[in-house]
C-alpha positions as CSV (number, residue, x, y, z in Angstrom):
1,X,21.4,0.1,18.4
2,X,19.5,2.9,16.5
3,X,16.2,1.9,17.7
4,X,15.3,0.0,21.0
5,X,11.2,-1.3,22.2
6,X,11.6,-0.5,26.1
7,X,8.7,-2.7,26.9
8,X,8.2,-6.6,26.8
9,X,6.1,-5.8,23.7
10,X,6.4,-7.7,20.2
11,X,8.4,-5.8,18.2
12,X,7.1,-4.8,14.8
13,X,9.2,-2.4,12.0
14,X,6.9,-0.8,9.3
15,X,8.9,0.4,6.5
16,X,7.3,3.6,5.0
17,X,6.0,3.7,8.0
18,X,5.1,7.8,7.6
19,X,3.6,6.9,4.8
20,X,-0.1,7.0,3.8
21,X,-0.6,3.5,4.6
22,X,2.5,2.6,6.7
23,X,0.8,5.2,9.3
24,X,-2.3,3.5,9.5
25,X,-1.0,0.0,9.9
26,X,1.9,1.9,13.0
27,X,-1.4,3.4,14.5
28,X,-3.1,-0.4,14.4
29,X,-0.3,-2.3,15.8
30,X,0.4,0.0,18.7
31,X,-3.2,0.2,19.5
32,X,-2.9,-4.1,19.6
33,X,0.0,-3.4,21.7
34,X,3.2,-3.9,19.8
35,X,6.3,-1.8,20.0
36,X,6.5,-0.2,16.4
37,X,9.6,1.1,14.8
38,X,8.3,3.3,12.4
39,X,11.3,3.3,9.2
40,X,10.8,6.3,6.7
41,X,13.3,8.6,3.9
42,X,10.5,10.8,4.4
43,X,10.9,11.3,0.7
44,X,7.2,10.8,0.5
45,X,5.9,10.2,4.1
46,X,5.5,12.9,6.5
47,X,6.5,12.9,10.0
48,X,3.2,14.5,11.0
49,X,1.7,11.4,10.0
50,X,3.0,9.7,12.6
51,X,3.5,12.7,15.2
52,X,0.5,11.6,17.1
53,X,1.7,8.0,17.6
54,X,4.8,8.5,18.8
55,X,3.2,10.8,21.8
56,X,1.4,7.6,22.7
57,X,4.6,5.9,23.2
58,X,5.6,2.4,22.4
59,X,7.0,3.7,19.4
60,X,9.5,5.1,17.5
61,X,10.7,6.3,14.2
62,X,14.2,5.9,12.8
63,X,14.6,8.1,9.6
64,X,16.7,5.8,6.6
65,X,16.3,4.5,3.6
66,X,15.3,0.7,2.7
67,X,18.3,1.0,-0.3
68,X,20.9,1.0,3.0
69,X,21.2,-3.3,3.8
70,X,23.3,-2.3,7.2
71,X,21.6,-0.1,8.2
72,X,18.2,-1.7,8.0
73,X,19.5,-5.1,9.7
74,X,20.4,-2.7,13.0
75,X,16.9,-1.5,13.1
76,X,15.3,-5.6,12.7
77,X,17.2,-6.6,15.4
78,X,14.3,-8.5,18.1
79,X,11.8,-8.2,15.4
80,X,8.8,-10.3,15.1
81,X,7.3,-9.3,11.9
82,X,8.3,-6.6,9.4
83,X,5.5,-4.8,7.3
84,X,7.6,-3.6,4.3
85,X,5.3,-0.7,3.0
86,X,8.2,1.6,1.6
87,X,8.1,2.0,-2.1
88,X,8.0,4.8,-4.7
89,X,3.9,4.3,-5.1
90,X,3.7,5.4,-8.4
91,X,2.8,4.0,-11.8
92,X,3.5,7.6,-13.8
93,X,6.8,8.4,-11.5
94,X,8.2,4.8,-12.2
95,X,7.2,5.4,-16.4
96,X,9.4,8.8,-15.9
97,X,12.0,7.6,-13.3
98,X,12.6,4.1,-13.9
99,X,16.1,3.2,-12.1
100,X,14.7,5.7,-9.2
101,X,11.8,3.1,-9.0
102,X,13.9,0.1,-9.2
103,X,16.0,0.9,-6.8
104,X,13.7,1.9,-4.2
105,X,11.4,-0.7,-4.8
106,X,13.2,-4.1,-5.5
107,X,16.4,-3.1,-4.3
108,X,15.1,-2.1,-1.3
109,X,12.7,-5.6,-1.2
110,X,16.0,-7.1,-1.8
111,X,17.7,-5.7,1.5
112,X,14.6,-6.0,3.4
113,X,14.2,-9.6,2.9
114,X,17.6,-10.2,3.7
115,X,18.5,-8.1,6.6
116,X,15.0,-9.9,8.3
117,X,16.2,-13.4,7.3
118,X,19.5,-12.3,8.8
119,X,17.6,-11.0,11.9
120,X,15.5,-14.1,12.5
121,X,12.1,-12.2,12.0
122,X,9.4,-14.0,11.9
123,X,7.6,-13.1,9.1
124,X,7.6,-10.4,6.5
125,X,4.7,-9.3,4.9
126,X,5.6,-7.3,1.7
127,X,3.1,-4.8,0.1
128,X,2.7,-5.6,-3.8
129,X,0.0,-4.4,-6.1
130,X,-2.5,-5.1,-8.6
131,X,-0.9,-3.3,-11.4
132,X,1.4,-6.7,-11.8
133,X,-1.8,-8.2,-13.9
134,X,-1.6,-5.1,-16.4
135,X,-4.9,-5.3,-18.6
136,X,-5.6,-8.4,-19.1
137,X,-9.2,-8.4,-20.0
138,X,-10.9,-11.3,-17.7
139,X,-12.5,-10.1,-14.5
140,X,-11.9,-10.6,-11.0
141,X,-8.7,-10.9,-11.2
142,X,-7.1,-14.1,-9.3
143,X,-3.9,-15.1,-7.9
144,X,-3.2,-17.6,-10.2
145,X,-3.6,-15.7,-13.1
146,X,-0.2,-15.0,-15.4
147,X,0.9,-11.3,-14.6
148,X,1.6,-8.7,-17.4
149,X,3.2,-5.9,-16.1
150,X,3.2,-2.6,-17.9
151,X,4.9,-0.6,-16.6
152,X,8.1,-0.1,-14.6
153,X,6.5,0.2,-11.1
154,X,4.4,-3.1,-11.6
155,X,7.6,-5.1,-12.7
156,X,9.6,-3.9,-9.5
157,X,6.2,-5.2,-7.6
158,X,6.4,-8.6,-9.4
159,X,10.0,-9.0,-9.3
160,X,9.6,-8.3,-5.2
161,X,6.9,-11.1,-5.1
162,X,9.5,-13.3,-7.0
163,X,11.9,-12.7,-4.3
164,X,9.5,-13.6,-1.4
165,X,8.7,-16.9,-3.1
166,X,12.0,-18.1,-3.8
167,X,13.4,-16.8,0.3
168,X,10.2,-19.1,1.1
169,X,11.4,-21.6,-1.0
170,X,15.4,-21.7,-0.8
171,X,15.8,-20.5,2.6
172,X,12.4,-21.3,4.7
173,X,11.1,-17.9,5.7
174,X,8.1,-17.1,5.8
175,X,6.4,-14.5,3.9
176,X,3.2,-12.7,2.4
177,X,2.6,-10.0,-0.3
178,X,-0.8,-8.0,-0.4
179,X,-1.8,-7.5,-3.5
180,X,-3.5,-3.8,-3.2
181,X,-6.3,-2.2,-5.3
182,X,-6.4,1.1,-5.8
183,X,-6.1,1.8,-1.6
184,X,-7.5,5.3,-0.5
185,X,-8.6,7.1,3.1
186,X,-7.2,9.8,5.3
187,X,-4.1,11.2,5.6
188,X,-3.3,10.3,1.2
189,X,-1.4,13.4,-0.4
190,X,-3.4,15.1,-2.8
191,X,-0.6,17.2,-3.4
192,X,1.8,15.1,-5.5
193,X,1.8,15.2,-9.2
194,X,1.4,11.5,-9.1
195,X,-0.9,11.3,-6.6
196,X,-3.6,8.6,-6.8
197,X,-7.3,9.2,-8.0
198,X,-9.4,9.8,-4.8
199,X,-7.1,12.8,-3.4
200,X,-7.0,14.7,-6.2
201,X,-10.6,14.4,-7.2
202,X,-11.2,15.6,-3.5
203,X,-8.9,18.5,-3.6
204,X,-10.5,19.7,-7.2
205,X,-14.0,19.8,-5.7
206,X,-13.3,21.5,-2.8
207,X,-11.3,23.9,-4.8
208,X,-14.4,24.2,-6.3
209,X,-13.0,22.7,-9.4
210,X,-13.8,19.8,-11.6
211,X,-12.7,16.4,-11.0
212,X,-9.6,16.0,-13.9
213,X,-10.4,12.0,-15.6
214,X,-7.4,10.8,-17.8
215,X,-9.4,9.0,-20.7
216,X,-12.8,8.5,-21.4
217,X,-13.8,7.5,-17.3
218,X,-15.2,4.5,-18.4
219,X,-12.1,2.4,-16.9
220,X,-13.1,0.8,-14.0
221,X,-11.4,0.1,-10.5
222,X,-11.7,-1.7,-7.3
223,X,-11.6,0.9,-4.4
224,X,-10.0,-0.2,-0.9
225,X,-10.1,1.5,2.2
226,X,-7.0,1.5,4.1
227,X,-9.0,0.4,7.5
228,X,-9.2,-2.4,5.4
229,X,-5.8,-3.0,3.9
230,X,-4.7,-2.8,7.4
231,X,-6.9,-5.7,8.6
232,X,-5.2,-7.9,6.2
233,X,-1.3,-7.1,6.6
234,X,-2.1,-7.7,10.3
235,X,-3.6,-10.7,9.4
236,X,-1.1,-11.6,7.1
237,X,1.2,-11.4,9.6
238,X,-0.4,-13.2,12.7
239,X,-2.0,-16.4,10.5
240,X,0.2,-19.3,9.6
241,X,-0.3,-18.6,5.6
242,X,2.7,-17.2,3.2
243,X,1.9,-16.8,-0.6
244,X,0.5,-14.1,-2.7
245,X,-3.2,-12.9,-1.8
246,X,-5.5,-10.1,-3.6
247,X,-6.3,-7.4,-1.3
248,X,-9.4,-5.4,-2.4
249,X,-13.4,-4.5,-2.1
250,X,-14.0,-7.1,-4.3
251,X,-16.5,-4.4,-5.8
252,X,-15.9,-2.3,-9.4
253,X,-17.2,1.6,-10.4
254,X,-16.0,3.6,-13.3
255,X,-14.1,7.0,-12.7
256,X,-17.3,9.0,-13.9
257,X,-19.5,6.9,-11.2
258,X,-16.6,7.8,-8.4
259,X,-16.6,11.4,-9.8
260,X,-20.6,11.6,-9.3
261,X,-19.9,10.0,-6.2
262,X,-17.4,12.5,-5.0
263,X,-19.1,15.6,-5.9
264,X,-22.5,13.6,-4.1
265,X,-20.7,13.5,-0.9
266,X,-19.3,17.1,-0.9
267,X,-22.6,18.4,-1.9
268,X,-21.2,20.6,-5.4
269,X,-23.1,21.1,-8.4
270,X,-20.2,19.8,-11.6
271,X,-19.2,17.8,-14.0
272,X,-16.0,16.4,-14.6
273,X,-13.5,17.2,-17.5
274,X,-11.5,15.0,-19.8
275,X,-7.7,15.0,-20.6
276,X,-5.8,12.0,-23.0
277,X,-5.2,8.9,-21.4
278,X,-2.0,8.1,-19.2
279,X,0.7,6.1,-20.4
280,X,0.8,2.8,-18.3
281,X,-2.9,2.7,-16.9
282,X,-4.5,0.1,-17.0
283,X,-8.7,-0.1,-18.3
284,X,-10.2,-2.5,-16.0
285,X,-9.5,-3.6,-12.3
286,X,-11.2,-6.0,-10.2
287,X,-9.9,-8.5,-7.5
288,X,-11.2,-11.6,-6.6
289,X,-10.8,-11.5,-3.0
290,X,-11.6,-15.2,-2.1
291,X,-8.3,-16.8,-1.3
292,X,-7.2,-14.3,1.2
293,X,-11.0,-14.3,2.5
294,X,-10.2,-18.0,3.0
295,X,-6.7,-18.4,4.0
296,X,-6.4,-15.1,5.7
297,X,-9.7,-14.5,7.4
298,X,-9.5,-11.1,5.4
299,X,-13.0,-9.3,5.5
300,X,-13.6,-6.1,3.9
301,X,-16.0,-3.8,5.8
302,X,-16.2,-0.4,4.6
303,X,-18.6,0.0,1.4
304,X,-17.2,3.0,-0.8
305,X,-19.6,5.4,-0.2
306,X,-18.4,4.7,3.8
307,X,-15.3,4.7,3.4
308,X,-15.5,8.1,1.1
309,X,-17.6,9.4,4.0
310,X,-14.8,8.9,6.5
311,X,-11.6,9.9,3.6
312,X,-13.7,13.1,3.0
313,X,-15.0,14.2,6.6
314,X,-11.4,16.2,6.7
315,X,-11.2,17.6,3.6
């Protein structure tokens, strides 16, 4: 075996597990008391992420790539749950590199699904996204409403829902996909060309820069902090529901307001600047978080300005 728990722990496997948020949900679940196998490529996710983990021990981290079906059904061998967080996170990366995306991120679904089936996990709990509802123009958005993917990265994260539903339905195992809007807190690369809004605005102002908006600002998001996110794929996992649940604030602000936010909480004296709009972004997010507040017991408790507090304490 590649990877064995040594303890009489339940043994969980978080793909993209060096990841921004595969790190934080690791950290949670050895802290609950689980043995964590922590799978990563490490073509996005950084073993210093996770360096601190592994020196508490019950854990370990197997480097591979979701895209490899054998190799993936060694390391769920004894597993309880799977939290499949590996993925290229990218709307603008998946416009450029669309088999890349694919590949990693259905594919990858694919072989996850079935090497767990294969394994007799209990349950996996997939991470999907809100970009699968595109810009449809009502507000919240619900689970029920019909998705309109736009770009390449959003119909990988339908298509991976798809498959969840029909290994529920066909074969009887049990799943969940999460839903995430716009996700953000410690340990996110600011660094990345594609990396996500929060980051890079931080990294700009303390650069003592301006905060870079694509478009006019006025597009509007639903911010969630990972403590958060975490809560519900534990959830997800430990409750008896399977099926398709938002996971955000449940709260909307406009780029400009985060900006003015940002710059607030760093205590700089700027404005942001303007470039032309990205291809594949969507105008207006907002979940409606009531089915997973219901069927999940999911209950977001960091406000944005807390959770920027905590995101930017270490910048």
């Amino acid at each position: 075996m590649i990877s064995q728990k040594t303890s009489s722990a339940k043994k969980a496997v978080v793909t993209g597990g060096a990841g921004f948020i595969g790190s934080h949900i690791a950290g949670e679940l050895i802290r609950r008391g689980y043995f964590v196998v922590v799978l990563d490529d490490l073509s996005s996710g950084k073993k210093e992420n996770i360096e601190g983990l592994l020196k508490r021990g019950n854990a370990s981290f197997v480097e591979g790539s979701v895209t490899d079906l054998s190799f993936i059904h060694e390391i769920f061998v004894d597993a309880h749950y799977v939290f499949h967080q590996a993925a290229i996170p990218s709307v603008p990366r998946s416009v450029a590199k669309p088999l890349a995306s694919n590949e990693a991120n259905l594919t990858g679904t694919l072989n996850v699904l079935v090497a767990a089936r294969a394994c007799g996990v209990d349950k996996v709990v997939c991470a999907s996204s809100s970009s699968v509802y595109g810009d449809t123009p009502v507000l919240p958005k619900n689970e029920n409403m019909m998705p309109n993917p736009q770009s390449p990265y959003a119909v990988t994260k339908l298509a991976g829902e798809y498959y969840c539903k029909t290994f529920g339905e066909i074969y009887g195992f049990p799943t969940v996909c999460l839903r995430y809007f716009n996700v953000y807190g410690p340990r996110q690369d600011p660094d990345s060309e594609y990396a996500a809004v929060i980051p890079k605005f931080a990294k700009q102002v303390c650069e003592g820069h301006s905060p870079v908006i694509f478009g006019d600002g006025e597009q509007t998001r639903d911010f969630t902090f990972v403590e958060d996110v975490v809560q519900a794929n534990i959830l997800a996992a430990e409750e008896s529901a399977t099926g398709v649940f938002n996971v955000g604030r449940g709260e909307s602000i406009s780029l400009n307001e985060l900006a003015g936010l940002v710059i607030d909480i760093m205590g700089k004296d700027m404005k942001p600047v303007y470039q032309e709009p990205r291809p594949g972004d969507i105008k207006h997010s907002l979940a409606d978080i009531s089915k997973a507040r219901q069927d999940l017991g999911y209950n977001p408790r960091h406000s944005l300005r807390e959770g920027l507090k905590k995101t930017l304490s270490g910048v």
